[in-house]
C-alpha positions in Angstrom: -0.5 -63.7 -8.8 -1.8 -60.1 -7.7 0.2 -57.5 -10.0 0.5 -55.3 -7.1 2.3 -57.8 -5.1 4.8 -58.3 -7.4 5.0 -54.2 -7.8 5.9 -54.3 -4.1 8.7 -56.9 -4.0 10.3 -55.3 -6.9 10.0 -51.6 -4.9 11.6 -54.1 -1.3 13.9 -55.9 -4.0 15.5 -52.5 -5.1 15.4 -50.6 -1.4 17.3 -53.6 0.3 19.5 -53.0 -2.8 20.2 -49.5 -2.4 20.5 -49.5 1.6 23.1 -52.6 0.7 25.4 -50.2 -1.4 25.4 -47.8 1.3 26.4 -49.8 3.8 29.1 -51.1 2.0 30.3 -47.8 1.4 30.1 -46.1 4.9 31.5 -49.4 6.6 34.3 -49.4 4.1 38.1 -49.6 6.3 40.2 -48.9 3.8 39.0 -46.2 1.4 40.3 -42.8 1.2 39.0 -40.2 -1.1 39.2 -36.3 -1.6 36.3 -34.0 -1.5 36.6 -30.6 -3.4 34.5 -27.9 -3.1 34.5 -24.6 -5.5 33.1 -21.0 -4.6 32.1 -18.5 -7.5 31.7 -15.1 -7.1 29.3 -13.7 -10.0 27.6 -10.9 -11.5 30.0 -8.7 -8.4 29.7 -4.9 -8.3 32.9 -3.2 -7.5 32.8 0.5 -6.3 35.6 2.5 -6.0 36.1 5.6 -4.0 39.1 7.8 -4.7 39.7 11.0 -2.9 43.0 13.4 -3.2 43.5 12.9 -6.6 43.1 17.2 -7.3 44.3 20.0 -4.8 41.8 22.3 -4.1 42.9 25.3 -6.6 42.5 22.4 -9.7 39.0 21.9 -8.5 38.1 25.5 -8.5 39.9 25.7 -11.8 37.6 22.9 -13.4 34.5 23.8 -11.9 34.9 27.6 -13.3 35.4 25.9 -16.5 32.0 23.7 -16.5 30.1 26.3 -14.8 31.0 29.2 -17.7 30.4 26.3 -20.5 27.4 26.0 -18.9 26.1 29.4 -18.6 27.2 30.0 -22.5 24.7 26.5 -22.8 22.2 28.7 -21.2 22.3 31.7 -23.5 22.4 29.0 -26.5 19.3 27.4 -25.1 17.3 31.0 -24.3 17.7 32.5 -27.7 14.9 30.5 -30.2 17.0 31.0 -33.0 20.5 29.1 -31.8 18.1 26.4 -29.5 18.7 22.4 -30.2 16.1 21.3 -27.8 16.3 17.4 -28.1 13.1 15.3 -28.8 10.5 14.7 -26.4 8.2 12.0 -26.0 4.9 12.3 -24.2 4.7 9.4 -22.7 8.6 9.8 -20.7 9.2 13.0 -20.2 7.2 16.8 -20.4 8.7 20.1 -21.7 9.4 20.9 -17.6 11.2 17.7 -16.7 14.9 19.3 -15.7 16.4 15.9 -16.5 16.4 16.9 -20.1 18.7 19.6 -19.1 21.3 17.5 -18.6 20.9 15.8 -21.9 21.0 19.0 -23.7 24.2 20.1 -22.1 26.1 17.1 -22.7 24.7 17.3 -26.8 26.0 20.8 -26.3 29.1 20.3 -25.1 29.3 18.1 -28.3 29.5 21.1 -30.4 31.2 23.2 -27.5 33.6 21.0 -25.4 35.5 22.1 -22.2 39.0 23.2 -22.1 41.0 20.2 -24.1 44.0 20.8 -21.5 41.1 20.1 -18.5 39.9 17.3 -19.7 43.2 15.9 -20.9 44.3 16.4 -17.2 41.2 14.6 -16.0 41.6 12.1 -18.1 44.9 11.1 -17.2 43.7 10.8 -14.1 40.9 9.0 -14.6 42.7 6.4 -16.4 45.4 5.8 -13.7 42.0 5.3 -11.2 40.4 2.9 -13.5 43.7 0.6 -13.5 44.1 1.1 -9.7 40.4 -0.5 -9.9 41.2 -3.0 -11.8 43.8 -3.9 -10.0 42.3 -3.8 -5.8 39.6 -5.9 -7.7 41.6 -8.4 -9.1 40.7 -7.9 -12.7 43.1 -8.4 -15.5 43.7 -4.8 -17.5 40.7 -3.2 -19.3 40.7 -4.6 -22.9 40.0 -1.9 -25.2 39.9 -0.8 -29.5 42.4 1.7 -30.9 43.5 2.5 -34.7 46.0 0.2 -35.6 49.5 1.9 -36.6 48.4 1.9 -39.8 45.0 3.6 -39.1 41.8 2.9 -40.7 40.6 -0.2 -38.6 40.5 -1.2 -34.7 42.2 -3.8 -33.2 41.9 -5.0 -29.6 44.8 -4.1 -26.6 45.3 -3.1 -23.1 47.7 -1.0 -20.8 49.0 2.1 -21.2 46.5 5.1 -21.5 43.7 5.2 -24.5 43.2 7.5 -26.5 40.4 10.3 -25.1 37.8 10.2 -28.0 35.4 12.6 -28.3 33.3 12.8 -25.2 34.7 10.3 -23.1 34.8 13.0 -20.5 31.8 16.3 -20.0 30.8 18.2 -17.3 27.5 18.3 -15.3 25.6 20.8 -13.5 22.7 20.8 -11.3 20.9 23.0 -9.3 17.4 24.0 -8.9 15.6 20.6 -9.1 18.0 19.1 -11.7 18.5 15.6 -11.5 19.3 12.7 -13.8 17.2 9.6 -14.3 18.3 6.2 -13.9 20.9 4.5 -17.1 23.4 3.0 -18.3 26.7 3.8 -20.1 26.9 1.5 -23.1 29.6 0.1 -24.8 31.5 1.1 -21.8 33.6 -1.2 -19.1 33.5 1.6 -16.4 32.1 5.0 -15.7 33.6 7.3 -13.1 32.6 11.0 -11.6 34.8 13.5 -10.3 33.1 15.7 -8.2 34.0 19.3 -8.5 31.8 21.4 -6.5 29.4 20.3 -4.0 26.7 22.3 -1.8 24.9 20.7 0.8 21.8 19.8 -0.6 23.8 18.1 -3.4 22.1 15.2 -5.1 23.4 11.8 -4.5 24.7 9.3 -6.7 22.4 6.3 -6.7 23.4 2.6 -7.7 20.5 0.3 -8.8 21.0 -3.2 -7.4 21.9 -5.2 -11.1 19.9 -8.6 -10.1 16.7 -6.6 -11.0 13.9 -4.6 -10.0 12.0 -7.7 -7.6 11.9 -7.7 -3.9 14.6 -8.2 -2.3 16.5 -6.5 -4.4 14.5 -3.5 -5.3 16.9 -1.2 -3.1 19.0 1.1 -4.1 23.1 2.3 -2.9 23.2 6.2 -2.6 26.4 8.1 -2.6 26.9 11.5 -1.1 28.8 13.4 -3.4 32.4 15.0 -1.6 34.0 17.7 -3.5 37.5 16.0 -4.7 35.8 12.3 -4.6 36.0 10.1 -7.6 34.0 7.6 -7.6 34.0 4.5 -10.4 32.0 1.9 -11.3 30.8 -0.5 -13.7 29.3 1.2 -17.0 26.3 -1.5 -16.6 25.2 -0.7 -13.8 22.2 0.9 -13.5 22.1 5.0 -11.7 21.3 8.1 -11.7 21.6 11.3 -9.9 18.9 12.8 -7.2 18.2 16.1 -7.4 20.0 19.1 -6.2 17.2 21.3 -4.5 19.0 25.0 -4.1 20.3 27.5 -6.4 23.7 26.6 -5.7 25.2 24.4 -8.3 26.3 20.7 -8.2 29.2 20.1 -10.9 30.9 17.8 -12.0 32.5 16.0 -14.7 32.2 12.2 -15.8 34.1 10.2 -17.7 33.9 6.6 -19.3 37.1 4.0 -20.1 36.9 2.2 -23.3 35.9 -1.2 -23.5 34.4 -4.5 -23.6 31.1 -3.8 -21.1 30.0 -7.4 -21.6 32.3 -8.4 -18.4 30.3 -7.3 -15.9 27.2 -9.2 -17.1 28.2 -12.0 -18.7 26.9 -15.4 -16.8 30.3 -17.0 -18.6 32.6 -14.6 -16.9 33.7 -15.6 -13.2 34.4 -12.9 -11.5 36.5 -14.4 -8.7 36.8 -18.5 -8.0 38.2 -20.0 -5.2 38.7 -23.9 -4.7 39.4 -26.0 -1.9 40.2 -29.9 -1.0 40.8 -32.0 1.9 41.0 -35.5 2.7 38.0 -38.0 3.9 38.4 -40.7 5.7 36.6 -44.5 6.2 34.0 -44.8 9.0 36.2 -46.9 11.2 39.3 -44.3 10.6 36.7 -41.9 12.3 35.9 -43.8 14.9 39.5 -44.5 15.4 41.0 -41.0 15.4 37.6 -40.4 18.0 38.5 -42.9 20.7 42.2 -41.3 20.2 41.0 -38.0 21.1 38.9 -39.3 23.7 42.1 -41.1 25.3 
């Protein structure tokens, strides 16, 4: 007998078997069954806007403060002797790249921070934000280390306000072609930026789309800074600053919560899940409940 004969009544034998099974199935009269369905939301980017936190005269206040930390930077930075210039490499920056000034200030303020009552102030309110984030996002409280009661070691908690280590918060200024290259803010869960002082040729905010650099994703979300706006977002995501053209200053200060800043990237962690279910019915159900309507 010819081999491929027999290879094509086993291939009819199994096609008649599987067109038998569904027929079975769809001419069924008495099954009923559920379908479900889920719907994950991952690797989301929540950005929050919050405006009105500061009147006016508290924004003045805290810009005066950044701005004269800033101009004593200066002097530092102009005298060889008291300079900490902060190591360049030739192949990412040059001794002119003004994004390094940024860098230098925020080493600076280090060694010279801002008003502790300021920063305490912003702080507070920063806080408050984040957990107003948390919440319009549906996200449990920002987990977060702290000395235990007994002090010496870290344990994990949540609620309440941390502690503002050192540097959580400092203050940025940018004028005269000063910008700030795209990063991150590790070890992080959010990063948020009080704008102070804005002129009109302010330098945006700019949010690097997360699923990576590949069309068509390769866009980027700019935000015009507003004098009084906060603006949060997840430490992990991926922005910069453009720069500020004119002589009058950009300021501002920034700040960053505490925490784990694995759950915005973490494949494990669904960010929001819905689920559904409804009822099927049997083919001649269908056809019923048609001719019904049809009646």
């Amino acid at each position: 007998m010819n081999p491929n004969n027999n290879y094509a009544i086993m291939r009819y034998a199994i096609q008649i078997s599987v067109l038998t099974f569904l027929y079975l199935l769809l001419t069924a009269t008495s099954v009923k069954w559920n379908a479900t369905g889920k719907m994950e939301l991952l690797w989301a980017t929540p950005v929050v806007q919050y405006h009105g936190l500061f009147s006016e005269e508290q924004l003045a206040l805290f810009a005066k403060e950044v701005q004269d930390s800033f101009a004593d930077f200066l002097k530092e930075r102009a005298d060889p002797n008291r300079r900490r210039g902060i190591k360049q490499n030739d192949y990412t920056s040059t001794p002119a790249d003004k994004d390094k000034l940024n860098e230098e200030f925020y080493n600076y303020q280090a060694r010279n921070p801002i008003s502790q009552a300021t920063l305490d102030t912003i702080w507070q309110a920063f806080v408050f934000a984040c957990n107003k984030y948390a919440t319009e996002v549906g996200m449990p409280p920002f987990d977060y280390q702290r000395e235990t009661a007994q002090g010496g070691s870290l344990e994990w908690t949540k609620g309440g306000v941390p502690r503002r280590g050192k540097q959580y918060c400092w203050g940025s200024v940018q004028s005269s072609g000063v910008h700030h290259d795209t990063h991150t803010h590790m070890g992080s869960a959010v990063a948020g930026t009080l704008y102070l002082s804005v002129p009109e040729d302010g330098g945006a905010l700019f949010l690097v789309d997360p699923r990576g650099p590949m069309p068509p994703f390769q866009w980027s979300y700019r935000i015009a800074p507003k004098q009084g706006n906060l603006v949060i977002f997840p430490a992990t995501l991926p922005h910069g600053v453009h720069s500020t053209s004119g002589t009058e200053p950009r300021v501002s200060i920034s700040c960053n919560h505490p925490g784990d800043w694995q759950r915005f990237v973490n494949s494990k962690t669904v960010f929001k899940e819905t689920t559904w279910s409804h009822e099927m019915m049997s083919r001649d159900e269908g056809e019923k409940t048609r001719k019904q309507k049809v009646k």
